[in-house]
C-alpha positions as CSV (number, residue, x, y, z in Angstrom):
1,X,-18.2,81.8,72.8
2,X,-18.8,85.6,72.0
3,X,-20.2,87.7,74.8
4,X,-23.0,88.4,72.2
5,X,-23.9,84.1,72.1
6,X,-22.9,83.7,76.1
7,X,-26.0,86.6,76.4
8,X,-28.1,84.5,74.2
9,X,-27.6,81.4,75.8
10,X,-28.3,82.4,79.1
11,X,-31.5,84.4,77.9
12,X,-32.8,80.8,76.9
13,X,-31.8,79.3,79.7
14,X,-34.1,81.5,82.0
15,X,-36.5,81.7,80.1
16,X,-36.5,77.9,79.5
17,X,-36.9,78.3,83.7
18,X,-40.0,80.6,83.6
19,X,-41.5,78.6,80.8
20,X,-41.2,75.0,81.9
21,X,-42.6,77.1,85.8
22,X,-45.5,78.1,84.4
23,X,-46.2,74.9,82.4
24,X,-46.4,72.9,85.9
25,X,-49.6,75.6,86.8
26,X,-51.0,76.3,83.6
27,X,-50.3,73.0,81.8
28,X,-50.2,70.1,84.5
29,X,-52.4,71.3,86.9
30,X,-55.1,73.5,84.4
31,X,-54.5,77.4,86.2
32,X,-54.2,79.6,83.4
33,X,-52.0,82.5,84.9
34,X,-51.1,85.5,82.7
35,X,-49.2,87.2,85.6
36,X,-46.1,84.7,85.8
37,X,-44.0,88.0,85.1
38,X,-44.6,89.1,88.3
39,X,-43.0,86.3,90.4
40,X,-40.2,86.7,88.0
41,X,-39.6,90.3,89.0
42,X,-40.4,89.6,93.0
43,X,-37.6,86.8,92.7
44,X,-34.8,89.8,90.6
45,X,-36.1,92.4,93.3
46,X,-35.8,89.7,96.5
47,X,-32.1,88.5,94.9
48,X,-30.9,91.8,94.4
49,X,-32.0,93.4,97.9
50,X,-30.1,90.3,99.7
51,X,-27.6,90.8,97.5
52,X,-26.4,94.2,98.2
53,X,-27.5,93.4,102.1
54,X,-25.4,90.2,102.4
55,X,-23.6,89.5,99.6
56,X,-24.4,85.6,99.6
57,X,-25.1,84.3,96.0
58,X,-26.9,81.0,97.9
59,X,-28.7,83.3,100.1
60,X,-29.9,85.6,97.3
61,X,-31.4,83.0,95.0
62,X,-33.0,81.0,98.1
63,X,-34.8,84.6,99.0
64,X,-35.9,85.0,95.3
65,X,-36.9,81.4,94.9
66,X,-38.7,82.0,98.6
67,X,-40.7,85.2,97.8
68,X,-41.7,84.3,94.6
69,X,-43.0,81.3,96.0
70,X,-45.0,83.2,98.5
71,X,-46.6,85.8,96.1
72,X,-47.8,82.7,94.3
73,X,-49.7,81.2,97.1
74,X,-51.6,84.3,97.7
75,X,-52.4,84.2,94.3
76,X,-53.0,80.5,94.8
77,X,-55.4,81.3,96.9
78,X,-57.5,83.2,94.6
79,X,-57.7,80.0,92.8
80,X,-59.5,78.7,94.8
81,X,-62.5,80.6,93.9
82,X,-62.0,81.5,90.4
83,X,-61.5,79.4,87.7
84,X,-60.2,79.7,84.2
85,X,-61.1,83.3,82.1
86,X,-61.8,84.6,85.9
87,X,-58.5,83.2,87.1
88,X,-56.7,84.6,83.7
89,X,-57.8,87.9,84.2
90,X,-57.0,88.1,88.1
91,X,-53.5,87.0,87.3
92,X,-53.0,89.8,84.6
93,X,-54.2,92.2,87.4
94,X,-51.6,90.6,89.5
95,X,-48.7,90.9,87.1
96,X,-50.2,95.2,86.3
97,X,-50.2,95.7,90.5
98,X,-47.0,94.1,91.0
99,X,-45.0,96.5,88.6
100,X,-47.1,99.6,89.5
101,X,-46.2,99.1,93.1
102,X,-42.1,99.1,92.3
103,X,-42.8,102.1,89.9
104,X,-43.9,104.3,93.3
105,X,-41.1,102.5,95.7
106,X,-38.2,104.6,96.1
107,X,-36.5,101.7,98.0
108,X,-36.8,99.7,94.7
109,X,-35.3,102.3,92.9
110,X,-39.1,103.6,91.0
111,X,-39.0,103.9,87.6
112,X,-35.1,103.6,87.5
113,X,-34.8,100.2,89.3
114,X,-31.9,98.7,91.2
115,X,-28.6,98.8,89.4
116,X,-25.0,98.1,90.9
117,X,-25.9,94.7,92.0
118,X,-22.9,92.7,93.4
119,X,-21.9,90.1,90.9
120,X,-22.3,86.2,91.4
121,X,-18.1,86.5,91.0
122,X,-18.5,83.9,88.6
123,X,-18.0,85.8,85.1
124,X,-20.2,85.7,82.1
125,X,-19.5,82.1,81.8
126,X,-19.8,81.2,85.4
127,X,-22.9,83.2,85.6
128,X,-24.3,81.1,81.8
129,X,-23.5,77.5,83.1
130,X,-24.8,78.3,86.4
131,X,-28.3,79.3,84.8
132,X,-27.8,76.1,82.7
133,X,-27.4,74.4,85.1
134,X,-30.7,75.0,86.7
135,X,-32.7,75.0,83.9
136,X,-31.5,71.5,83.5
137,X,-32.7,71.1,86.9
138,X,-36.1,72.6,86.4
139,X,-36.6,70.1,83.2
140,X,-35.8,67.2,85.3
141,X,-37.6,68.2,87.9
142,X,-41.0,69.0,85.5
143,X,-40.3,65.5,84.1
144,X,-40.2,63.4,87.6
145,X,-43.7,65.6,89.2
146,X,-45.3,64.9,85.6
147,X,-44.6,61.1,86.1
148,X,-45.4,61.1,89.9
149,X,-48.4,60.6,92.1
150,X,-48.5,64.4,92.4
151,X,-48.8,65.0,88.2
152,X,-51.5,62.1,88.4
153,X,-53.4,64.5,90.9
154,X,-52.4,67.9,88.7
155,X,-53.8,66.5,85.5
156,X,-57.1,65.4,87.4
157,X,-57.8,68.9,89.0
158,X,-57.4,70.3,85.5
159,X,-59.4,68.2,84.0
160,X,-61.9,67.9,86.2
161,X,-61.9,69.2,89.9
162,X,-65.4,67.4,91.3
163,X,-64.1,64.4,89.7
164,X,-60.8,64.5,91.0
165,X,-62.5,65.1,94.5
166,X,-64.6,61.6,93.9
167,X,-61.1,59.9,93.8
168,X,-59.8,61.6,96.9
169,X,-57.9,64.3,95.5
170,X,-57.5,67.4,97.7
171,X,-58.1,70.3,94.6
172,X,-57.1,73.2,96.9
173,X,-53.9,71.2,97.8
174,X,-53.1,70.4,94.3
175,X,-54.0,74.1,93.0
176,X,-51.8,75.8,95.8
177,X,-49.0,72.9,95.4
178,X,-48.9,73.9,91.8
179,X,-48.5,77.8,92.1
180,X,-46.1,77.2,95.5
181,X,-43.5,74.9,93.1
182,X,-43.9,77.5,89.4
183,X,-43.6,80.7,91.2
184,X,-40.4,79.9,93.3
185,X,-39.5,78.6,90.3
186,X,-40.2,81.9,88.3
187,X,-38.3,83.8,91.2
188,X,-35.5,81.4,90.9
189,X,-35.2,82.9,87.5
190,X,-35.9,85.9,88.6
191,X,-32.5,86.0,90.8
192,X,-30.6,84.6,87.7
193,X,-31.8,87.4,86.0
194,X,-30.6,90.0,88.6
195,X,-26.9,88.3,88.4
196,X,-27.3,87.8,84.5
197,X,-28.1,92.2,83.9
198,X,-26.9,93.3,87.3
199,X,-29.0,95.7,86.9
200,X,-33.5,95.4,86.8
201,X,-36.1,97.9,86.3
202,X,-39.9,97.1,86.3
203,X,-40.3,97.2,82.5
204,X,-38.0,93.8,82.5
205,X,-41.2,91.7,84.5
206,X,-44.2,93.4,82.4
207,X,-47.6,92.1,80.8
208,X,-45.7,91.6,77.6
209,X,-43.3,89.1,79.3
210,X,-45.9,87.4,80.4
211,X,-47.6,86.8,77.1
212,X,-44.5,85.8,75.8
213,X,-44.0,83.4,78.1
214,X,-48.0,81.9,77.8
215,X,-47.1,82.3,74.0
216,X,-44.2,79.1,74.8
217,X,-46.7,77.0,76.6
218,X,-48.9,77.2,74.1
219,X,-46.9,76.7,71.3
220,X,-44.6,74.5,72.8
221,X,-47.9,72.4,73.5
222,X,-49.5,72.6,76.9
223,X,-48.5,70.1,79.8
224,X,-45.3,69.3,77.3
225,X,-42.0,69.9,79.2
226,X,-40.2,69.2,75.9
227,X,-42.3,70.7,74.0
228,X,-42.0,74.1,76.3
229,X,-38.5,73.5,76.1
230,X,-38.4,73.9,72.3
231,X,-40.5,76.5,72.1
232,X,-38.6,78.7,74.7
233,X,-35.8,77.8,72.5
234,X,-37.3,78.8,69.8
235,X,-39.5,82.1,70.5
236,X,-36.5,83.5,72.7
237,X,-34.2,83.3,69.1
238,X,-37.3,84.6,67.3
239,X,-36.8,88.7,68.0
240,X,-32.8,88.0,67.8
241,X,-32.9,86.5,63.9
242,X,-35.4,88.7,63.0
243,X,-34.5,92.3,64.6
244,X,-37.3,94.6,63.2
245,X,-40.0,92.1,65.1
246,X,-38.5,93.2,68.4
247,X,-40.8,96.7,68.7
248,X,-43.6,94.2,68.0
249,X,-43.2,91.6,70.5
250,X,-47.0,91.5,71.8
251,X,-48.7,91.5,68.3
252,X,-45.7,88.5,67.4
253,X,-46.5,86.6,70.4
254,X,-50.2,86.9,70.0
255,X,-50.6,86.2,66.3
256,X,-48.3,83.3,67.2
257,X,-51.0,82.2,70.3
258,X,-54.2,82.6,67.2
259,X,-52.0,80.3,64.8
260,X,-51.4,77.3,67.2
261,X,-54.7,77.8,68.8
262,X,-56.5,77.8,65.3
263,X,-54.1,75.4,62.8
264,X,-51.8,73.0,65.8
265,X,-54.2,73.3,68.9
266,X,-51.7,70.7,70.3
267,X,-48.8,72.8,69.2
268,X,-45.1,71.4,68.7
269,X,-45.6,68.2,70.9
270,X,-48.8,67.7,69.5
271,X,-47.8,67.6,65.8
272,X,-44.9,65.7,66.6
273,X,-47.5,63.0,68.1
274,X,-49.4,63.5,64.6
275,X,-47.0,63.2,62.5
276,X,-45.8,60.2,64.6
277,X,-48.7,58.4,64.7
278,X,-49.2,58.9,60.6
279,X,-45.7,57.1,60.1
280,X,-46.6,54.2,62.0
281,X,-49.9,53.6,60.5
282,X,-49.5,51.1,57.7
């Protein structure tokens, strides 16, 4: 492989991470969060401080999976007592506070971010089959907690959360469980990330990012892990086949988000189900 289709494919493969991580809060369990970019950047910031500190690759993405995971449940909390446009629009003040705070830290390199990180010492190729290899993980781990007790108890509080609560269900367990397990997900990625560019600067985790990444739920169809998967796949190719859309990533995304909404509210899974269900109608 060229370095060009090495970058490529590891670009999917975190972003594959961060889309199937905020499926499992947004899709399974029903908390729309438009901030997921920040967990993401805590996770690159957290890996690249314990990298230059210690120089452990384990220890680097175990800190980034860790503090991404704790950023979520204080977010998680906020669930708690907001719900759906409310929750949306705390999250997208999350994901604005997060990157304004490393723009004025001089120990997070401000505006220029933190470059030299150490390497994983694994080479481009190490480095890509490494991030495969745990976005492999992350599927297979979406699939088994969407088939368990716990995605049973996901769905419900999305659907309903005082019915869910008739059958036992523990809502504010479920809501934090769901932000705890995406976000440390989402700073798992975030520490491929740091090894992937060596080098991170508070533009890489903004709203945009964010929007993308709601844009793959969506159109990948929401509480689909295959159907995320795809459309990762497919929105992360999107700017690289067609160049001049790059400058225009947030009106791409969104006129993306209006089209499935309006035409495939189901998107790709739920067409797929369609088109299924037509062929085996006699």
């Amino acid at each position: 492989m060229s370095a060009y289709e090495i970058s490529v494919t590891s670009v999917i493969g975190i972003n594959v991470i961060l889309a199937v991580s905020l499926n499992m809060i947004s899709g399974f369990c029903g908390q729309i969060s438009l901030g997921h970019g920040a967990f993401y950047g805590a996770g690159a910031y957290a890996a690249a401080l314990a990298m230059i500190s210690a120089g452990s690759v384990p220890l680097a993405l175990l800190s980034a999976a860790i503090v991404g995971s704790v950023l979520g449940i204080v977010v998680g909390f906020t669930s708690l007592r907001v719900r759906t446009d409310f929750l949306a629009v705390t999250t997208i003040g999350v994901n604005f506070l997060f990157t304004g705070f490393v723009r004025k830290q001089h120990w997070l390199g401000g505006e220029m971010g933190i470059s030299g990180i150490p390497g994983s010492g694994l080479g481009a190729n190490g480095n890509m089959l490494m991030i495969l290899l745990f976005a492999a993980a992350t599927v297979a781990l979406s699939l088994y907690v969407n088939h368990s007790w716990m995605g049973f108890a996901f769905r419900a509080v999305g659907e309903d959360e005082d019915a869910a609560a008739t059958l036992g269900i523990n809502s504010a367990a479920y809501k934090l469980a769901a932000f705890a397990i995406g976000t440390a997900l989402a700073g798992l990625a975030g520490g491929l990330y740091a090894f992937f560019t060596q080098f991170i600067t508070p533009d890489a985790f903004d709203f945009i990012l964010s929007v993308m990444l709601m844009a793959m739920v969506v159109i990948g169809g929401i509480g689909s892990t295959w159907g995320v998967v795809t459309a990762a796949i497919g929105v992360t190719l999107l700017p690289e086949a067609i160049r001049f859309v790059s400058n225009y990533r947030l009106l791409v995304f969104g006129g993306l988000l209006v089209l499935v909404i309006r035409l495939a509210p189901g998107g790709i899974a739920g067409l797929i189900r369609s088109v299924a269900g037509s062929a085996r109608e006699p």
